[in-house]
LUMSETI-380601 format. One record per residue (C-alpha): chain; residue in three letters; x, y, z. Coordinates in steps of 0.05 Angstrom, whole numbers, plus 32768, in hexadecimal, padded with zeros to 4 digits. Example, Ala and Ser with C-alpha at 12.3 -4.5 7.8 and 13.67 -1.06 7.14 Angstrom:
2
kolmar: A	drense: Ala	px: 80F6	py: 7FA6	pz: 809C
kolmar: A	drense: Ser	px: 8111	py: 7FEB	pz: 808F
***
This chain:
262
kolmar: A	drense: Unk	px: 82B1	py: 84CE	pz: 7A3C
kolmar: A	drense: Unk	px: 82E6	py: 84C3	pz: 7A67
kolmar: A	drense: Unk	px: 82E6	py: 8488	pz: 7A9A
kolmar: A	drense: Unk	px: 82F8	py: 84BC	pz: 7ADA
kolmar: A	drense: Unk	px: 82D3	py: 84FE	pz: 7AEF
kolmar: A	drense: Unk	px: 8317	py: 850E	pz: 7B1C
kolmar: A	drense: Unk	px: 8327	py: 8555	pz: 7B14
kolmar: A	drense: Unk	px: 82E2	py: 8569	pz: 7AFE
kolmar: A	drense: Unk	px: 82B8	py: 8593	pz: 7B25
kolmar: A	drense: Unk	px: 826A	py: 8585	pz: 7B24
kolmar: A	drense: Unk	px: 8239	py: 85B8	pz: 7B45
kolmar: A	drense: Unk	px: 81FA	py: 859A	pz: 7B58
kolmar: A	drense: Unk	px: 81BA	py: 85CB	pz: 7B71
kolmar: A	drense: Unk	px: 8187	py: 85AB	pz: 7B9E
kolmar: A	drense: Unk	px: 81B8	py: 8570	pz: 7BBB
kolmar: A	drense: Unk	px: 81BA	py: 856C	pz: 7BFF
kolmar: A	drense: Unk	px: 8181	py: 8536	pz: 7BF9
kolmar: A	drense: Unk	px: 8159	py: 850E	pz: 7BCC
kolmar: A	drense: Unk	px: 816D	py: 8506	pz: 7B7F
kolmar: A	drense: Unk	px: 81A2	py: 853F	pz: 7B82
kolmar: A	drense: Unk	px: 81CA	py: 851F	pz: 7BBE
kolmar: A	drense: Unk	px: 81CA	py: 84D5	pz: 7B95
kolmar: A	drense: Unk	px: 81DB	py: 84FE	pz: 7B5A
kolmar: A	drense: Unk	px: 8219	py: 851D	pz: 7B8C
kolmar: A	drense: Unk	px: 822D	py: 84CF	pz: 7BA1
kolmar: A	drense: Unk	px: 8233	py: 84BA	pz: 7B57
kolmar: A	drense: Unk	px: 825A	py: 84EF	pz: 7B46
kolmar: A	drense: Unk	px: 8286	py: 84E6	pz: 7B7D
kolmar: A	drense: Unk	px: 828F	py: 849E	pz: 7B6B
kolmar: A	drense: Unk	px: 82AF	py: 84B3	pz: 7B30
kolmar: A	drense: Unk	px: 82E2	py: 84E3	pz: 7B4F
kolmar: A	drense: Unk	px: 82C2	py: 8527	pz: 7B3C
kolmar: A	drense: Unk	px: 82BF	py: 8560	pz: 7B77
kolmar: A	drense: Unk	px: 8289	py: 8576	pz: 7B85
kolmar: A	drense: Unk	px: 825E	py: 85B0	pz: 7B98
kolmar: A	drense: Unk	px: 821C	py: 859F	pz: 7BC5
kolmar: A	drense: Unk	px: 81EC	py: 85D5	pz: 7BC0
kolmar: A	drense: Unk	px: 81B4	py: 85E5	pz: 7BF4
kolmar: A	drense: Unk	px: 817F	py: 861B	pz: 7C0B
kolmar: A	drense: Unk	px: 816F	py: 860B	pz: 7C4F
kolmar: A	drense: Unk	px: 8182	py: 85CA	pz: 7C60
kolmar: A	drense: Unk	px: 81D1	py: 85D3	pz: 7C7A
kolmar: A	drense: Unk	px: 81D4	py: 8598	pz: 7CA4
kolmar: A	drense: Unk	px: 81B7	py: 856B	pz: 7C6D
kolmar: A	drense: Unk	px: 81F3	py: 858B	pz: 7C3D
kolmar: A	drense: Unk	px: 8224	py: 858C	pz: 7C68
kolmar: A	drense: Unk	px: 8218	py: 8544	pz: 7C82
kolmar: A	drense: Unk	px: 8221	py: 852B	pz: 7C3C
kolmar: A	drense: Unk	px: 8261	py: 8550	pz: 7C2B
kolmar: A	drense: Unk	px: 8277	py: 8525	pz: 7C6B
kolmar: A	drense: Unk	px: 825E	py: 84EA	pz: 7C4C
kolmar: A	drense: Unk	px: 8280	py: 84F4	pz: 7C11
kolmar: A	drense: Unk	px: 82C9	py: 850A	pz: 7C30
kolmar: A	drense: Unk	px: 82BE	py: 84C7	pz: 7C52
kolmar: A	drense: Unk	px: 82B3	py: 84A2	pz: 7C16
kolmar: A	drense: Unk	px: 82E6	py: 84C1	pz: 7BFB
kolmar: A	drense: Unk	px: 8322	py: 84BB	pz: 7C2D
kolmar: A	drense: Unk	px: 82FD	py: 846D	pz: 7C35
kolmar: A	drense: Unk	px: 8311	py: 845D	pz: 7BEA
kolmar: A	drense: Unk	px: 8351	py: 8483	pz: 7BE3
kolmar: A	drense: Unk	px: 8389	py: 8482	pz: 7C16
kolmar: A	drense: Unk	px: 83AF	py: 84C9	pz: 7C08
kolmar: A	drense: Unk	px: 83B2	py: 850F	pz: 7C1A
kolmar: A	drense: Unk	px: 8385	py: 8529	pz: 7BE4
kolmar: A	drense: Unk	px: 834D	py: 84F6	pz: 7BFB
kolmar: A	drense: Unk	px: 8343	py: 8524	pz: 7C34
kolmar: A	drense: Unk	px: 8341	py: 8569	pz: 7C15
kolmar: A	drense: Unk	px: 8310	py: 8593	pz: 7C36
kolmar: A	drense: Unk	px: 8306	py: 85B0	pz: 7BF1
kolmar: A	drense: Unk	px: 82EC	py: 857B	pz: 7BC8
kolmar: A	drense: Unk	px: 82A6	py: 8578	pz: 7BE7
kolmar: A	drense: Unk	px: 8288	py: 85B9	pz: 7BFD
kolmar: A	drense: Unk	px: 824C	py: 85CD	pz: 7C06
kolmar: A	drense: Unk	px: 8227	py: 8616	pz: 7BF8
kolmar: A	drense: Unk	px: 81ED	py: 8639	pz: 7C01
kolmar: A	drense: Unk	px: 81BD	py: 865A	pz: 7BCE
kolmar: A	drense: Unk	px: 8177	py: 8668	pz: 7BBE
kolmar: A	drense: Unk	px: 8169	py: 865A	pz: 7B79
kolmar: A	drense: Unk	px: 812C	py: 8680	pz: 7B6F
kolmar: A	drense: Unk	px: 8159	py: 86B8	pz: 7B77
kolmar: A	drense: Unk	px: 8184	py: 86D6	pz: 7B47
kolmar: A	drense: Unk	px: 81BA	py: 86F8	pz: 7B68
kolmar: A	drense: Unk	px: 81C2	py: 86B6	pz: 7B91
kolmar: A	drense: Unk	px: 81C3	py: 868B	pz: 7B56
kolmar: A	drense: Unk	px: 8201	py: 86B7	pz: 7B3C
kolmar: A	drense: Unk	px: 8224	py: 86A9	pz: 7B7A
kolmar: A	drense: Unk	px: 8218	py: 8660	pz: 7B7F
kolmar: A	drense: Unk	px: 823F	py: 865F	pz: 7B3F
kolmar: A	drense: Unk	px: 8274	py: 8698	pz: 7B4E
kolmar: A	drense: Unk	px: 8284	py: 8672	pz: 7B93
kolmar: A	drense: Unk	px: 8287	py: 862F	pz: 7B76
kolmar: A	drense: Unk	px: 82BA	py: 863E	pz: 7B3D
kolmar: A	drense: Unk	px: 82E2	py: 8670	pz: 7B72
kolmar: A	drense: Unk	px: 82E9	py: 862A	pz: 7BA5
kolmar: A	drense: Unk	px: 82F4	py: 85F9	pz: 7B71
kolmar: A	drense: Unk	px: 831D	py: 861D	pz: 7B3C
kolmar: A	drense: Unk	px: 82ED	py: 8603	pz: 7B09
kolmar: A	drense: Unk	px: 82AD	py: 85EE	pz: 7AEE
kolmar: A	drense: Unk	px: 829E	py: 85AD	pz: 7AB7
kolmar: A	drense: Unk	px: 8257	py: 8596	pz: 7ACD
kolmar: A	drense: Unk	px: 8213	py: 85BD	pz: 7AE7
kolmar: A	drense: Unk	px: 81E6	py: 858C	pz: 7B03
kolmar: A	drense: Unk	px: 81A9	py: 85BA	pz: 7B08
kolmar: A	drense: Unk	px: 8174	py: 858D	pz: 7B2E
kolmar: A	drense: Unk	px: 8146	py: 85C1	pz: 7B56
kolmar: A	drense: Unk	px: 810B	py: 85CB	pz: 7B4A
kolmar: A	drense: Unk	px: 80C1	py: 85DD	pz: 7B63
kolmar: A	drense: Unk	px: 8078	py: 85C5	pz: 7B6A
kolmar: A	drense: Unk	px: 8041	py: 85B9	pz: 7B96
kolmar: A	drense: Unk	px: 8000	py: 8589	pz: 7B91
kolmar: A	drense: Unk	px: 7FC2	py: 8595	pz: 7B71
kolmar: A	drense: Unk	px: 7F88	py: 856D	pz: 7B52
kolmar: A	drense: Unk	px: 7FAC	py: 8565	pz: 7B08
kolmar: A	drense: Unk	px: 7F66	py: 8565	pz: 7AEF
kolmar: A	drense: Unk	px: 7F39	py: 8595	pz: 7B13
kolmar: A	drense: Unk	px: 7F52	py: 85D4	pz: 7AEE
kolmar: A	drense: Unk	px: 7F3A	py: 8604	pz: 7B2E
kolmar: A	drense: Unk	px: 7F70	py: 85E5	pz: 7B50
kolmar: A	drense: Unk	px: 7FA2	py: 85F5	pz: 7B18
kolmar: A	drense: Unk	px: 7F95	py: 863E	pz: 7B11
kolmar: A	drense: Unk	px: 7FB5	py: 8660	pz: 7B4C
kolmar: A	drense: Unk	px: 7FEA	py: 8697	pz: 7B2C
kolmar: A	drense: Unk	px: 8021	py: 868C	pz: 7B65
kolmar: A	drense: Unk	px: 802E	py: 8649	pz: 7B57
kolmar: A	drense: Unk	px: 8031	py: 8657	pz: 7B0E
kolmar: A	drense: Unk	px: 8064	py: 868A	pz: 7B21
kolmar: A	drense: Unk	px: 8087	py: 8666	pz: 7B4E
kolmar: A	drense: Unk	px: 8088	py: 862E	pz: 7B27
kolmar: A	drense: Unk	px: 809F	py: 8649	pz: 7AEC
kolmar: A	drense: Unk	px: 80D8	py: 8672	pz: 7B10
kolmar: A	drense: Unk	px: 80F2	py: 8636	pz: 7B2D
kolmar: A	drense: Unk	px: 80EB	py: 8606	pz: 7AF1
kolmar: A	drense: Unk	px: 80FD	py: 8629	pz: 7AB9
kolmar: A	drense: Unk	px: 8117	py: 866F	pz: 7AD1
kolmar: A	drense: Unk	px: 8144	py: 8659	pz: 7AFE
kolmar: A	drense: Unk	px: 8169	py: 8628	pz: 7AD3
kolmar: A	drense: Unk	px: 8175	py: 865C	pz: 7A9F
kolmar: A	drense: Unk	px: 819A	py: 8687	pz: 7AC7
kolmar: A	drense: Unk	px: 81BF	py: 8656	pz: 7AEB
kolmar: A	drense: Unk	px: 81D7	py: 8645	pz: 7AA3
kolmar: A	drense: Unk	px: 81E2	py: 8689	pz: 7A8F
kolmar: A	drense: Unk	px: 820A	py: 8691	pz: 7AD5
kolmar: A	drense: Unk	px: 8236	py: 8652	pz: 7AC8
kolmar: A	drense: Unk	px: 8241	py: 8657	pz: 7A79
kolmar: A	drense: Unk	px: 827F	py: 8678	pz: 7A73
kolmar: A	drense: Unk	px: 8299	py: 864B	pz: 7AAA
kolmar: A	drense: Unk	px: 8282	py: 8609	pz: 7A7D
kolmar: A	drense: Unk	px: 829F	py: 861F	pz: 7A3F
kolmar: A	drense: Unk	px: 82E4	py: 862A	pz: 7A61
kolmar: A	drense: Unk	px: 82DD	py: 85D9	pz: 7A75
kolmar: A	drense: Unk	px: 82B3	py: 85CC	pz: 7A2F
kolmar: A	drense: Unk	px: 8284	py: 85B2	pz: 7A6A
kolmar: A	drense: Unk	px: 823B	py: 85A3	pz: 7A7B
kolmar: A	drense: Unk	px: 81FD	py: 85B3	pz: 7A8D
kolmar: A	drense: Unk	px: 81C5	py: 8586	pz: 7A9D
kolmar: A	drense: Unk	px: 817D	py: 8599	pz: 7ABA
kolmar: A	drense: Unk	px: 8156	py: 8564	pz: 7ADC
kolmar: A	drense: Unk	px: 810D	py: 856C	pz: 7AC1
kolmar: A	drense: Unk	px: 80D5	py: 853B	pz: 7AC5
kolmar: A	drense: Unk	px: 80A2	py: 8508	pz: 7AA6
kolmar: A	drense: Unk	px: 806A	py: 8537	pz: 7AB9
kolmar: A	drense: Unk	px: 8090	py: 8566	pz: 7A78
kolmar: A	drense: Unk	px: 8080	py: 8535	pz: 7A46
kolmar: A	drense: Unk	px: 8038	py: 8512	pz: 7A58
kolmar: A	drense: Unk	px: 800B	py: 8540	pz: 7A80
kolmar: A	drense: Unk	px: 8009	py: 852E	pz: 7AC3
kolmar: A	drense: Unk	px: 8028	py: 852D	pz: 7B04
kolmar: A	drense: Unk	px: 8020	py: 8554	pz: 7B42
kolmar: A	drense: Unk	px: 8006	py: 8595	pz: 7B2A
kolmar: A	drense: Unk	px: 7FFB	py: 85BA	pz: 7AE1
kolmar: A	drense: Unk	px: 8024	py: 85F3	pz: 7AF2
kolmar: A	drense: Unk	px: 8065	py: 85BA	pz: 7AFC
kolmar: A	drense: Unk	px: 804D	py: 8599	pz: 7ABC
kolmar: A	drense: Unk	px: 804E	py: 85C4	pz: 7A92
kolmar: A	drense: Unk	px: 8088	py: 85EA	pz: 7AAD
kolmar: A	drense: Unk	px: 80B2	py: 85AF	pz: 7AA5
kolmar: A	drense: Unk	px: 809B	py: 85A5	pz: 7A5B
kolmar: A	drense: Unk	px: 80BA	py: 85F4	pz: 7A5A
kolmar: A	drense: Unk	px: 80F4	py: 85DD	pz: 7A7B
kolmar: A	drense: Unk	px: 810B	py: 85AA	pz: 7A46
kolmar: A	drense: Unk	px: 80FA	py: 85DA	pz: 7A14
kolmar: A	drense: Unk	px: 8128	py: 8600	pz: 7A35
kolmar: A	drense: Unk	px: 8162	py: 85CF	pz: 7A31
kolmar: A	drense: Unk	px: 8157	py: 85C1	pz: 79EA
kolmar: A	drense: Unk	px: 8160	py: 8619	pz: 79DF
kolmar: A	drense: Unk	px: 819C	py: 8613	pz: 7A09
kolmar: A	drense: Unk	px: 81BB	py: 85DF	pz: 79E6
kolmar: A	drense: Unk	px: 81B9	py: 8602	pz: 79AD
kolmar: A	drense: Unk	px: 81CE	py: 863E	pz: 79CE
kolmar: A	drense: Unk	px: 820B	py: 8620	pz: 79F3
kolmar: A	drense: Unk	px: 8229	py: 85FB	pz: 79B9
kolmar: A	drense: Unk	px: 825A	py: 85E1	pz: 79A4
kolmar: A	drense: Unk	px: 8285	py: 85EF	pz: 79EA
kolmar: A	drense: Unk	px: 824E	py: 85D8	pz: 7A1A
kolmar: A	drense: Unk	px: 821A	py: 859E	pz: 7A19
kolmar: A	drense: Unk	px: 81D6	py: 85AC	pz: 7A2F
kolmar: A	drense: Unk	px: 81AE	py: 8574	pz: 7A45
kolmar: A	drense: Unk	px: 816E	py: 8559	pz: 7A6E
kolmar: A	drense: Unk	px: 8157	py: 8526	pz: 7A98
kolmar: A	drense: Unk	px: 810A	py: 8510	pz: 7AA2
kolmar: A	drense: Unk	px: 80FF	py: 84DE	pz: 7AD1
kolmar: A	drense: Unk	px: 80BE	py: 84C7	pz: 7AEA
kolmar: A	drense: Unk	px: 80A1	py: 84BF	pz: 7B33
kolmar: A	drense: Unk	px: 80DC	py: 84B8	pz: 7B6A
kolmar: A	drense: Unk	px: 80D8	py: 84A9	pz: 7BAB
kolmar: A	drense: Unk	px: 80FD	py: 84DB	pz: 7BC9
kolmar: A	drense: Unk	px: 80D9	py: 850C	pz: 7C07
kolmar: A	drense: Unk	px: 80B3	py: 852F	pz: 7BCE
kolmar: A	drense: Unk	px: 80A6	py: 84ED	pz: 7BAB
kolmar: A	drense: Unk	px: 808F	py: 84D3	pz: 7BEA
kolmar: A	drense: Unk	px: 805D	py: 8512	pz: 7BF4
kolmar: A	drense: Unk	px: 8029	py: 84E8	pz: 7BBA
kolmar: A	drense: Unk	px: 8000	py: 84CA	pz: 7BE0
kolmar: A	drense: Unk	px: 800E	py: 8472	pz: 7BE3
kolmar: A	drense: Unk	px: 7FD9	py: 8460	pz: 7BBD
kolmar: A	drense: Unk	px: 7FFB	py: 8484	pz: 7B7E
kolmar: A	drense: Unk	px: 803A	py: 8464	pz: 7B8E
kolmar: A	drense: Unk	px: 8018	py: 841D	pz: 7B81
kolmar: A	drense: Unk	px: 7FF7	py: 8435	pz: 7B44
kolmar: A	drense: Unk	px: 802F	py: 845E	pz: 7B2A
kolmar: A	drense: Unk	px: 805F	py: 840A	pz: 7B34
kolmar: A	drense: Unk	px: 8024	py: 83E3	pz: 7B15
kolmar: A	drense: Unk	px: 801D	py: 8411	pz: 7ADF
kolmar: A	drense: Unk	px: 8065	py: 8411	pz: 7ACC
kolmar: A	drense: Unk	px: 8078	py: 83D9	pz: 7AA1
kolmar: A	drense: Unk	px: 80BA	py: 83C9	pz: 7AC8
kolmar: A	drense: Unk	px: 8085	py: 83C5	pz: 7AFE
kolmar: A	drense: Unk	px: 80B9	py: 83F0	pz: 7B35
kolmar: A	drense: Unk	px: 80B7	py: 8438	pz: 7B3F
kolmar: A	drense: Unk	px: 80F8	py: 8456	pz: 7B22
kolmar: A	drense: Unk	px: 8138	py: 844E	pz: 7B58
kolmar: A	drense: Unk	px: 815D	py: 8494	pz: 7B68
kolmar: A	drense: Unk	px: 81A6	py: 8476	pz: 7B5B
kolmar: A	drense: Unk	px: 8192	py: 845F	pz: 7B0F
kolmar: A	drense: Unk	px: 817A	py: 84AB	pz: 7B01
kolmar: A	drense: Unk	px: 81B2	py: 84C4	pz: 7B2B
kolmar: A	drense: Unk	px: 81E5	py: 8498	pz: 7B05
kolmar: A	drense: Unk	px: 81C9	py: 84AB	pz: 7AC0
kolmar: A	drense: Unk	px: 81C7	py: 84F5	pz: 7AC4
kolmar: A	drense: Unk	px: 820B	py: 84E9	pz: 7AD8
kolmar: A	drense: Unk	px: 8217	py: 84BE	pz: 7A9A
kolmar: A	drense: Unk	px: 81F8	py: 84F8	pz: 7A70
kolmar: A	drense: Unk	px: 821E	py: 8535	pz: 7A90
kolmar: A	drense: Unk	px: 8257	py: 850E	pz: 7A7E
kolmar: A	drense: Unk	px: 824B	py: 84F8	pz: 7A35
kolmar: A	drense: Unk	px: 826B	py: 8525	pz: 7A13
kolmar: A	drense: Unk	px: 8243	py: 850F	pz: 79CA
kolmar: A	drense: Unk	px: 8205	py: 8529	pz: 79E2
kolmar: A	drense: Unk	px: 81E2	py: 8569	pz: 79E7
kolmar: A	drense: Unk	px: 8193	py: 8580	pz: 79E4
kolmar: A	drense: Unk	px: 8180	py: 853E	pz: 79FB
kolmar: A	drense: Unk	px: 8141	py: 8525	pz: 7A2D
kolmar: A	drense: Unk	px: 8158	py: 84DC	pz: 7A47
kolmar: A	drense: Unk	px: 8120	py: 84C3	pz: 7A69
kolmar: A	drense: Unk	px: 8122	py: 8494	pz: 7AA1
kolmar: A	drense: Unk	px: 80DA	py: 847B	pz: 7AB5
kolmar: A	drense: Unk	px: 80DA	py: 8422	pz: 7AC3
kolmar: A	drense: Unk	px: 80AC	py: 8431	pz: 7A77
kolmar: A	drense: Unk	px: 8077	py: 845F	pz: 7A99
kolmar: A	drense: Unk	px: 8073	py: 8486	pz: 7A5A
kolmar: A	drense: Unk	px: 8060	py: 8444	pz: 7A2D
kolmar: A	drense: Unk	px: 8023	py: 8442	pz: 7A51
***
């Protein structure tokens, strides 16, 4: 793995905020350009490919430290196929090129894990399971050719919810377990040009992180045997770490302060 992303283009889904912007900032840190992808929140996107030019131009005095180019941003729906497509077919056409997918979206909503009349309703099955595991297939089917011309990567950001029952619904449970499933099948699929990986991290507290209600934030820390809840920029900086790696492949790195032990 080399020591500098420069040249490399990274395409991120879900980014303007939370996890997927931190994930943008680490891989801007390292020099890669970078695609910011959004839905419906523009200003948040385009406010952070500001943020970033700044950074940039901040760190290196030169022309090319002020390319308009470097950081964009674009819209897309990714519960919809066509859009999905052209996420991928206007990244490569703006960038030239395409040597990581960073694909971090994903869906839920907040039920009673146990009562199982809660966990029954079909459209959040559906929805789930479009958005979860659906989705990320054919953002990888949209963006394989374009990996194996870099020998690139593909990484999916799944969840702790995949591997131990639990979490804020069934439906995101066990769609997540499908999900890394799914990257292990891909993996095999993609080799040997492209590396297929997937990160599971456990509670955040990003604005959906923050939906839980307090109380499950303080049990969720004293539970944890690090005794924290699990900092954005340490799973930001290691799916970066693993997109990069270029010895691995099929993998689910976990990054949880030890929630799992317990």
């Amino acid at each position: 793995m080399s020591k500098s992303g420069d040249g490399q283009v990274a395409l991120v889904t879900a980014s303007s905020a939370g996890l997927g912007a931190a994930v943008a900032r680490s891989l801007a840190n390292i020099g890669a350009r970078i695609v910011i992808n959004y839905c419906h929140s523009r200003e948040k996107a385009e406010a952070l490919v500001s943020e970033l030019h700044l950074q940039r131009k901040g760190s290196i005095a030169d022309e090319e430290a002020a390319c308009k180019n470097r950081y964009i941003a674009i819209q897309a729906d990714l519960n919809v196929r066509s859009d999905i497509k052209k996420l991928v077919e206007e990244t490569v056409q703006a960038m030239g090129r395409l040597d990581i997918v960073i694909s971090n979206h994903g869906w839920t909503t907040f039920t009673n894990f146990m009562n199982i009349e809660e966990n029954i309703d079909e459209e959040d099955w559906d929805h789930c399971f479009s958005m979860n595991v659906k989705s990320p297939l054919l953002l990888f089917h949209a963006a394989k050719k374009h990996l194996e011309a870099t020998e690139g990567s593909f990484l999916t950001v799944s969840s702790v919810s995949g591997i131990k029952p639990g979490g804020s619904c069934l439906a995101y449970s066990v769609t997540k377990a499908a999900q890394i499933h799914l990257t292990k099948s891909l993996a095999l699929i993609a080799s040997p040009k492209v590396r297929v990986n997937t990160v599971a991290p456990s509670l955040m507290l990003t604005e959906w992180g923050m939906k839980f209600p307090t109380k499950m934030h303080d049990a969720v820390r004293e539970k944890n045997p690090l005794k924290k809840i699990i900092a954005l920029e340490d799973v930001a900086e290691h799916i970066v770490s693993v997109a990069r790696n270029r010895s691995m492949t099929g993998t689910t790195e976990i990054v949880d302060a030890g929630y799992l032990l317990v």
